[in-house]
N, C-alpha and C positions, 0 to 999 in steps of 0.2 A: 559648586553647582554640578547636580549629574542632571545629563540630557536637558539640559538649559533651564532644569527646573531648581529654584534655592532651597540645598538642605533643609529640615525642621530645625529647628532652635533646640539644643539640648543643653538642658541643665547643667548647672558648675553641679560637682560632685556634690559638696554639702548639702545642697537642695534635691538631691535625687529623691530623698525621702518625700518630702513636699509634693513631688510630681507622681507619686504611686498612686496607681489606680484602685490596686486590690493591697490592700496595708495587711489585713489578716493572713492572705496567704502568704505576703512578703516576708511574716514575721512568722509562719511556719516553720515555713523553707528554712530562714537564718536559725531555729530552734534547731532542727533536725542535724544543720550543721555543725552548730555548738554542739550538740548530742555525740555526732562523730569526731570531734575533734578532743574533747573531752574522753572518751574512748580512747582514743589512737592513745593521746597523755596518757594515760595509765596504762597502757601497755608501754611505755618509752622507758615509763619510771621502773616498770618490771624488769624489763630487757635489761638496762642499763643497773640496778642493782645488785642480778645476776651476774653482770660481765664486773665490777668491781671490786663485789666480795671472791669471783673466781682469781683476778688477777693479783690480792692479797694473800690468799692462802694458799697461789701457784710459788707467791715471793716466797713466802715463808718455810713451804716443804721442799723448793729447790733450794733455800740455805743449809736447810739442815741436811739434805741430802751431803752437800758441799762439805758441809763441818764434818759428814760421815768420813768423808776422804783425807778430810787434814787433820780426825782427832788424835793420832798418833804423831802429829808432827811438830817441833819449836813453834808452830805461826798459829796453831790452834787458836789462842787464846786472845792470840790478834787477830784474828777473824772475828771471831765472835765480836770483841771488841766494836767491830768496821758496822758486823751487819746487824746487831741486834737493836743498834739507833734506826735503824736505813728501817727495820722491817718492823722499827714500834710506828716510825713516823709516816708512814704508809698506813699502817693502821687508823693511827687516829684520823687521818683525812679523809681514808675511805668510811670510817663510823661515822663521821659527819658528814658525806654524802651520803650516805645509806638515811641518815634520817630524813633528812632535809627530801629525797624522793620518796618515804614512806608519806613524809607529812603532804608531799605534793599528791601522792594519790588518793590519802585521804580528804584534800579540798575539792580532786575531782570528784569523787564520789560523792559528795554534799553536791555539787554544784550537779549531777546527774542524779540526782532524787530530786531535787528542785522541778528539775524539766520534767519527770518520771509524774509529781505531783499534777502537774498541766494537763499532763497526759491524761491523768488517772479522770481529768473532770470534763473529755471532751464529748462523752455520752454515759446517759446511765448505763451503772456496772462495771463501767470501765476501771473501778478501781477495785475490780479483782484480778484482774490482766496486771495492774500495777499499783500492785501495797503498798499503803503509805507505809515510813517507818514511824515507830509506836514506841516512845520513849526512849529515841536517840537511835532505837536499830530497826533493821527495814532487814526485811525475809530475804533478798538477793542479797545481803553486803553477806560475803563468806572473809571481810578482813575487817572487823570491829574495832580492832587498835584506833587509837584515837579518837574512837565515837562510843566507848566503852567508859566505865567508871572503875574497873576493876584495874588496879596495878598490875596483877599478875600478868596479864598479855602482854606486858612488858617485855616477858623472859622469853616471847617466843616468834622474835624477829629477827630478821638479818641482820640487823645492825645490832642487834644485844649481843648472838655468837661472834660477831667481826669483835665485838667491845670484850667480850668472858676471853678470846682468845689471846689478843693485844694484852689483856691486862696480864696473863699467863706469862706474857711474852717477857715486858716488863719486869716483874716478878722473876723471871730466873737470870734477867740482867742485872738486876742489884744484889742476888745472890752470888753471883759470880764474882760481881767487882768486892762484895764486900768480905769473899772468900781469898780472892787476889791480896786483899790491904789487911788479910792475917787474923782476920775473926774468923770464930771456932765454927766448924762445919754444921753443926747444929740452931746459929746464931742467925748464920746466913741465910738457911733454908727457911727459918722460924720468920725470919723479916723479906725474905724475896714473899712467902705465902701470905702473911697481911699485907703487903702491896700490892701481890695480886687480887685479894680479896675487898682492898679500898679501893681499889681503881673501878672494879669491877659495878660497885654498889653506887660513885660517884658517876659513872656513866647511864646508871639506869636512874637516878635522879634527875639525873641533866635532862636523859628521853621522857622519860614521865614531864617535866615542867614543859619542854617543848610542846607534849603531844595536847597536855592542860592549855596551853595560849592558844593554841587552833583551834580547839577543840571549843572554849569560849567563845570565840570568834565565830563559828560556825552558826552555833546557837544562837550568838546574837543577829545572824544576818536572818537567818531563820524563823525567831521572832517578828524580827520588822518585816519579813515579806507575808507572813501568816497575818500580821496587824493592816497592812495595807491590804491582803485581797477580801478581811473581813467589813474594814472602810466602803472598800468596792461593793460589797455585795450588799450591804445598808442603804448606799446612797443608789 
């Protein structure tokens, strides 16, 4: 009780909704926020692919710095030996977070052309302030990967050079060893470079299938909100 008068009865949380007075503006407001938050996300995913492609290729140029220092010495080949696992396995974990947040900010950015679409029909002409996209691409995405048909954008992501670099990597590891275990210098180099060359092709198959399952996925949620606001506007 304050000043001896009994609080108002306020709703269990569940029922907040039920108790709104103005639902449109409620469901403004909650858009604008999805708007920013979605935002902030694709900026996290940016930030953060930056910092873990920099932290793989800081690994890899201070080994070989390292190797610069021991290549004259007995342990050379035991180094390499140590780091060339340490700085493939790093690799591949960071190419699979590199995708896995390319793929996350290309679901943000569907899910911000969604809201963009709302926008675009809150008064006439407003959808020149905000273009729809026009068979999969829309005039502001400046990163199409994933909302594209064309392979090639494959070859020009972060996570493809983390992938071309790793498989290099790999590639002068099984040369080594297999220069170590007494095949002929020409043998080795001939087979570390098709290993780098299959690994390299087997990773950008893997991104293209990944970017293909989202990329479905988008469209089909796409479809069914196009199908219901045409419902809506019939009935």
């Amino acid at each position: 009780m304050a000043n001896g008068n009994p609080l108002p009865r306020l709703p269990h949380a569940w029922q907040a909704a039920d108790e709104l007075a103005d639902r449109p503006t409620a469901f403004y407001n909650a858009l604008l926020t999805e708007h920013f938050v979605l935002e902030s996300a694709r900026g996290i995913t940016v930030s953060e692919s930056s910092s873990r492609a920099s932290l793989y290729l800081m690994t890899l140029s201070s080994s070989l710095v390292a190797f610069g220092f021991l290549a004259q010495t007995p342990i050379a080949f035991g180094f390499l030996g140590v780091i060339i696992p340490v700085v493939f396995l790093l690799g591949i974990f960071t190419y699979e977070r590199l995708v896995e947040t390319s793929l996350e900010d290309v679901v943000a950015l569907a899910s911000i052309q969604r809201i963009r679409r709302f926008y675009s029909t809150l008064l006439p002409g407003a959808d020149e302030y905000f273009p729809r996209p026009v068979e999969g691409r829309a005039p502001n995405e400046l990163l199409e990967i994933g909302r594209n048909d064309s392979w090639r954008n494959i070859f020009f992501t972060t996570s493809t050079a983390v992938a071309v670099v790793n498989s290099i990597v790999a590639g002068a590891g099984i040369a080594l060893a297999l220069d170590v275990l007494a095949f002929t210098g020409q043998q080795a180099i001939l087979t570390g470079v098709v290993t780098a060359a299959v690994m390299s092709v087997l990773h950008g198959v893997y991104q293209r299938h990944r970017y293909t399952i989202v990329k479905r996925l988008i469209y089909t949620q796409d479809a069914v909100t196009l199908l219901r606001s045409a419902g809506d506007n019939d009935d």
